[in-house]
C-alpha positions in Angstrom: 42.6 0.0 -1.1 42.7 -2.7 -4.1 39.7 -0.8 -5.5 41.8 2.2 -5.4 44.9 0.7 -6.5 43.2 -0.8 -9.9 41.4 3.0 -10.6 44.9 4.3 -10.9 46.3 1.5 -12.5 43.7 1.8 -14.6 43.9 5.7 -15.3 47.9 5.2 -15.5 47.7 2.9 -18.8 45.2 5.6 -20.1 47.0 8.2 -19.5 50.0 6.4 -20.9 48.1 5.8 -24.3 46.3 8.4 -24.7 49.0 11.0 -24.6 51.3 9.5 -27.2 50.3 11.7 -29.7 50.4 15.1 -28.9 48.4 16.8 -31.8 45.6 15.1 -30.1 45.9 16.7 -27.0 45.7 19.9 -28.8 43.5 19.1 -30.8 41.0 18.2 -28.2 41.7 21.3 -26.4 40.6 23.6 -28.9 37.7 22.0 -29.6 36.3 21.9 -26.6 37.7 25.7 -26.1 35.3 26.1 -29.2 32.6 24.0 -28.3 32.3 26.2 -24.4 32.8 29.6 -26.5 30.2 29.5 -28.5 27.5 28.2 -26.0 28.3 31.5 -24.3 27.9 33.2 -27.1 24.5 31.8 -27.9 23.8 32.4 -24.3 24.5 36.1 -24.6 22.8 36.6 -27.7 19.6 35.2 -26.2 20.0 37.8 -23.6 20.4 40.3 -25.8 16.7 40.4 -26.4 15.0 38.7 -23.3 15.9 40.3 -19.6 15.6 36.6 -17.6 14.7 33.3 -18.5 12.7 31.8 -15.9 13.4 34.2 -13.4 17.2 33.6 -13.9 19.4 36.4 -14.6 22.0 36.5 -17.2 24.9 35.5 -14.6 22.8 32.6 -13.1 22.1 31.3 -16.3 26.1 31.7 -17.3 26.6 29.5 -13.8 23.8 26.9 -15.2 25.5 26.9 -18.5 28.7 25.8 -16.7 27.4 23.1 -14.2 26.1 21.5 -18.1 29.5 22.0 -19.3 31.0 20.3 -16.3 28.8 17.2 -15.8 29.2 16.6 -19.9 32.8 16.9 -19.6 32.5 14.0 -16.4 30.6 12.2 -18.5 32.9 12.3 -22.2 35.9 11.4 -19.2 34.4 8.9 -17.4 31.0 7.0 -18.4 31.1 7.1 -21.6 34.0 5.1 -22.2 33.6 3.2 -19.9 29.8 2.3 -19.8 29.0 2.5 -23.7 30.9 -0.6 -24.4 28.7 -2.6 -22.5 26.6 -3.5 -25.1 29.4 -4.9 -27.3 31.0 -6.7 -24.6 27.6 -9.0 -24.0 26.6 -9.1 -28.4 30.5 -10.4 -28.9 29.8 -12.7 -25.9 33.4 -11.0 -24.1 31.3 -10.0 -21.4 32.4 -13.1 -19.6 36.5 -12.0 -19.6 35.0 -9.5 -17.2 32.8 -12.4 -15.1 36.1 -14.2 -14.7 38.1 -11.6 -12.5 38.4 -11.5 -8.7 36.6 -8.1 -9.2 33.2 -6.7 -9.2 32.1 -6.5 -12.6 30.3 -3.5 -12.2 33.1 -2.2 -10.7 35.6 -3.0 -13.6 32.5 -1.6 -16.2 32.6 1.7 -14.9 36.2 2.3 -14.1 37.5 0.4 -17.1 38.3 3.0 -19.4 38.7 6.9 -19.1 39.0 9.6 -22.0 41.7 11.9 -20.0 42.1 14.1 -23.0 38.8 16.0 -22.5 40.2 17.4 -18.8 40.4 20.1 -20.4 36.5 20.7 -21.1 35.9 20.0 -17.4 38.0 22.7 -16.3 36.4 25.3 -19.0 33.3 23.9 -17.2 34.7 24.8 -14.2 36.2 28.0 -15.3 32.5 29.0 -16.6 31.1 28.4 -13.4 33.6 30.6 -11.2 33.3 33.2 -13.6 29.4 33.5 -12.9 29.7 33.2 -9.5 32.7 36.1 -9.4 30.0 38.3 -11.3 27.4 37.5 -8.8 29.8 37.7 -5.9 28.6 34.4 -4.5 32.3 32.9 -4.1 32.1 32.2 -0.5 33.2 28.4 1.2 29.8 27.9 2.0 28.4 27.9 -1.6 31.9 26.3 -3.4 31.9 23.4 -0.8 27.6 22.9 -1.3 28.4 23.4 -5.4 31.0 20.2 -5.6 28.9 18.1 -3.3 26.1 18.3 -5.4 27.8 18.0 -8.4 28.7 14.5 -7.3 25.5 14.2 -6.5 24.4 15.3 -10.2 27.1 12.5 -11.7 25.7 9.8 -8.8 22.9 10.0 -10.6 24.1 10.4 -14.3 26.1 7.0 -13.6 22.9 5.4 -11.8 20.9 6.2 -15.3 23.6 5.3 -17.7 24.5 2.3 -15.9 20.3 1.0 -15.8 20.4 1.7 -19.1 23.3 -0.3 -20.3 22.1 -3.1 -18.3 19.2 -3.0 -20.8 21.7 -4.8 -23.0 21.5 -8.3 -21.6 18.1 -8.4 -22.5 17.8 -6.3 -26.0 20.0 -6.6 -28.5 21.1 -2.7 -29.2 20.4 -0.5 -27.2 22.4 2.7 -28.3 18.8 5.0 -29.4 18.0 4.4 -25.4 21.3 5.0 -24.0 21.7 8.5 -25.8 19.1 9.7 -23.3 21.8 10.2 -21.1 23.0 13.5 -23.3 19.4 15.0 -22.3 20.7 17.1 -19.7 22.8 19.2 -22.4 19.3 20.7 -24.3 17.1 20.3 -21.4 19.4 20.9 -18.6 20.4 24.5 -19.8 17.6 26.3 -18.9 16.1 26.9 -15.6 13.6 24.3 -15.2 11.0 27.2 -13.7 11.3 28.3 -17.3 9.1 25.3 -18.4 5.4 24.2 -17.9 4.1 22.4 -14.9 3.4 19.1 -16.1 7.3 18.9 -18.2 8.8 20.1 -14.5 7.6 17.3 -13.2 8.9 15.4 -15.9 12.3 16.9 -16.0 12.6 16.2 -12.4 11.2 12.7 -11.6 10.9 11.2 -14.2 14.0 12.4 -16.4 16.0 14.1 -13.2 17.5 16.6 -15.4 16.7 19.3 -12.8 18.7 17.5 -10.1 21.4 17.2 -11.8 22.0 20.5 -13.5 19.5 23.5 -11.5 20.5 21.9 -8.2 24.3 22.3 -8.7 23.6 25.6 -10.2 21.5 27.0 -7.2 23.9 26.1 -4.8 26.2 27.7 -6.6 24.2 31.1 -7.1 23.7 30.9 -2.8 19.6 29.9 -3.6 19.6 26.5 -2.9 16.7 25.5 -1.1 16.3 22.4 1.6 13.3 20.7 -0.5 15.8 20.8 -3.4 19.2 19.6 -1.4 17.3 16.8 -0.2 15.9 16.0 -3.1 18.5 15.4 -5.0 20.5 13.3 -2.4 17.2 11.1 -2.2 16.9 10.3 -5.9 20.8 10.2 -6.2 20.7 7.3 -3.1 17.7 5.7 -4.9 19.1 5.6 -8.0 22.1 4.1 -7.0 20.6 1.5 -5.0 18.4 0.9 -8.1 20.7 0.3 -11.2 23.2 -1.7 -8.6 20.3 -4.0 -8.2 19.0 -4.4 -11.7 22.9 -4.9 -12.7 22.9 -7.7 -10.3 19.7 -9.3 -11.9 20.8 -8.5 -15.0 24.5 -10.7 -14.4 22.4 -13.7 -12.6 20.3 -13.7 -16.1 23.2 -13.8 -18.4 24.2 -17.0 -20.1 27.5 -17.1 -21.2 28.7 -17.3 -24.5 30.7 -20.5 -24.1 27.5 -22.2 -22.7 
């Protein structure tokens, strides 16, 4: 429950902050209204002289478009503000403000800060996703409830990546050209990954899971999620997790602090 209580305490003073100026919100939400309408519009033009990518259909693709939309929008709200600072906070040497509370560090890292004003992407994101699915007629409880599960199984593992590769900090100086790996899933991640060669689907899967955490969601939304793929994803996402919790803790036992 204290966990809870400092997440909202937390997202209270952002929200608090954040919404002082107005033109801001406004101005946020038209950009992202932009930045949403003219993906589709690229989308559409493409089909305009292909039939499928991949094997996907226009609609499925519209679906896959949205699941990138949505997970982009978690991460502009969520790990990037909170998770790109890390860097900063162990060059300035502020890092250990953060060793000093009666909290998990890793826990105040990644619930630190949150960029509230881009809500409204998420539920474009959304909104893109439902529409595809109304056109496919694939709005059923069975395929919404399977679609937000493994979309927090597609952020599980964005957060497990992002969070391994902040902890690169403590031992490299900058490591921002790494960390933008993280925004792979926004080229990458928007076409079917049966679209691509052999050896880069293996790639895009295991190695880079870009395929977890975009097709997955996407499938289960479209009602063609398979079991190989469901449990696929929840593996990595566990393994993941487990992972970049692990090298965090390696990374804190390594770090000399600044006053030292």
């Amino acid at each position: 429950m204290r966990h809870l209580r400092l997440i909202l305490l937390f997202l209270r003073a952002t929200v608090q902050v954040q919404l002082e100026y107005r033109s801001g919100v406004f101005g946020r939400l038209l950009a992202n209204l932009l930045s949403v309408a003219t993906g589709i519009l690229l989308l559409w033009a493409m089909f305009q002289q292909v039939a499928g990518i991949g094997g996907w259909s226009f609609d499925q693709v519209l679906v896959l478009v949205g699941v990138v939309y949505t997970v982009e929008f978690m991460i502009e709200i969520w790990l990037y503000p909170s998770l790109s600072p890390i860097s900063g906070y162990v060059r300035k040497g502020e890092f250990d403000q953060l060793l000093l509370k009666p909290v998990s560090s890793q826990f105040l890292v990644t619930f630190r800060y949150l960029q509230v004003l881009d809500i409204t992407g998420l539920a474009l994101g959304l909104g893109v996703i439902g529409f595809g699915m109304v056109r496919l007629d694939t709005v059923t409880p069975a395929n919404v409830a399977l679609l937000m599960v493994f979309l927090v199984v597609a952020l599980a593992i964005i957060y497990s990546v992002y969070l391994a590769l902040s902890t690169l900090a403590f031992w490299f100086t900058r490591i921002e050209e790494v960390a933008s790996l993280i925004w792979l899933h926004s080229s990458v991640g928007s076409f079917p990954i049966s679209a691509y060669p052999g050896w880069a689907r293996v790639l895009f899967t295991f190695v880079l899971p870009v395929a977890f955490v975009t097709n997955v969601p996407a499938t289960a939304a479209t009602g063609r999620l398979t079991w190989d793929w469901a449990l696929g994803a929840v593996v990595f996402a566990v393994a993941a997790l487990a992972a970049s919790s692990w090298l965090w803790g390696r990374a804190i036992r390594s770090y000399s602090s600044a006053s030292s």
